[in-house]
N, C-alpha and C positions, 0 to 999 in steps of 0.2 A: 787411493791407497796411501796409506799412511805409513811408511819404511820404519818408526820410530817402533809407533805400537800395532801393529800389523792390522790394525783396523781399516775398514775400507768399505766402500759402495759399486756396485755397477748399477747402472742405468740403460737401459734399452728403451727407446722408443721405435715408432715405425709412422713417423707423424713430420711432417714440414716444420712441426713447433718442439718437436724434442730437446732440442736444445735448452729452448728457456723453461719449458717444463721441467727438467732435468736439473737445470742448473736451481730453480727454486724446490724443485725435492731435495737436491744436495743440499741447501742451506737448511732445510728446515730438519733432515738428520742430523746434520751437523749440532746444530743446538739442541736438540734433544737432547743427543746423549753427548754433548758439551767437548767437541770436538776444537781444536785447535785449528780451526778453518779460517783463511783469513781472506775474506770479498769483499770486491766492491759493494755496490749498493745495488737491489735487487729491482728497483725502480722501475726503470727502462723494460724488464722481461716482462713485471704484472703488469703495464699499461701495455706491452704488447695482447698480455692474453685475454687482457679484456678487451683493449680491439678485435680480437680475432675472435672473441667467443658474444661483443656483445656492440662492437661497432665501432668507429674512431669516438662518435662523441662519446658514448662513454669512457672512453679514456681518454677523454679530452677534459672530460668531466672530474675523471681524475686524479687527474697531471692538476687541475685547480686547487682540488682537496686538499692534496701533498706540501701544492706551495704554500698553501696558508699556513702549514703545519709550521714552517719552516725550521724542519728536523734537519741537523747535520746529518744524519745518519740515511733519509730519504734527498738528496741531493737532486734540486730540478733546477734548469737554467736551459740555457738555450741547447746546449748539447744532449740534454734529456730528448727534448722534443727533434732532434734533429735524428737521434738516433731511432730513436720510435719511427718516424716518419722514414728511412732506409729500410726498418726491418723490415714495414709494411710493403715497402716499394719489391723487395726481394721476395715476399709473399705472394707477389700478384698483386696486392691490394690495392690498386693504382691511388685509384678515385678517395680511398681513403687518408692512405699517404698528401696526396695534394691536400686533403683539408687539415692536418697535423702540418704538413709544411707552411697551410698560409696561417694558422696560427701563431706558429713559430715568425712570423715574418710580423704579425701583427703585434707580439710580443716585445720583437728585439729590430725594430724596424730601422737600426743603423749597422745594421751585419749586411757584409756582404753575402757571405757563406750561406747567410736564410732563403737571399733571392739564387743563390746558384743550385741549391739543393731545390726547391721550388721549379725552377728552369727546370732543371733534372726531371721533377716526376711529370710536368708538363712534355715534356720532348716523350717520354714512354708513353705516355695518352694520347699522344699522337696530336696535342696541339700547339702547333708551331708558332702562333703569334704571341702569344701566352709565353709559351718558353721566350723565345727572344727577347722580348719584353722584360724578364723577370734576369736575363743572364745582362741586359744592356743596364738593369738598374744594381746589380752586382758588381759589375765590371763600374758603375759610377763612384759607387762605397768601394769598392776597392780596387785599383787601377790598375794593382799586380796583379791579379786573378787571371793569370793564363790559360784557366780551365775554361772563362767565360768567354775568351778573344775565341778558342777554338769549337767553342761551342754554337757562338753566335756565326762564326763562317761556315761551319760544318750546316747550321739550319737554312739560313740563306743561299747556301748552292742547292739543297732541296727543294727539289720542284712537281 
């Protein structure tokens, strides 16, 4: 709602994806009828809902498209894919998550952050040597990574 000119939207869903569904209905009212709506960049939600409706590689597929483009206005960098690869994780989507994560790792292979969020959706799939492995070459790119020192003892007392 818009307190200026009393125009305004609601949105209901009843859907796990409401959110980004929602939030891309909003933008596309928005310019319709030429609303002074001011957002980030819708990127991250449509490469969510083309995972969710058609699989990671296709929006792995693309998150390629995008970069070639290289639209200020479609911003992709590592925090595209890292974000995509959370939503997933948050979806359930494990297995899918992991493969937008090792992308992302494959991309920007001197982030620490690639291999902790990696770590990350390993440890939820339940494979421990994997994770370890990806929080030990985290913790190597980045030394202060306290999420990784706790990560890597927390899996190692797992037995």
């Amino acid at each position: 709602m818009n307190a200026e000119t009393g125009k305004g939207l609601v949105i209901m869903a009843n859907s796990d994806n409401g959110i980004a569904v929602g939030d891309l209905l909003l933008r596309s009212v928005a310019r319709e009828y030429a609303w002074n709506y001011k957002a980030g960049s819708d990127t991250m939600s449509t490469l969510f809902l083309l995972a969710e409706v058609k699989g990671s590689a296709a929006a792995l597929q693309g998150y390629d498209e995008l970069k070639k483009t290289n639209s200020p206005a479609q911003k992709v960098d590592e925090g595209t894919l890292n974000g995509l690869g959370y939503m997933l994780l948050s979806a359930g989507k494990t297995s899918d998550a992991i493969a937008v994560f090792q992308r992302n790792v494959h991309e920007y292979p001197q982030s620490g952050n690639v291999y902790d969020s990696l770590g990350e959706a390993y440890m939820k799939g339940g494979q421990k040597e994997l994770a370890i492995q990806n929080y030990e070459k985290s913790l190597h790119l980045d030394p202060k990574n306290q999420n990784a020192v706790e990560m890597i003892k927390k899996l190692k007392e797992m037995k």
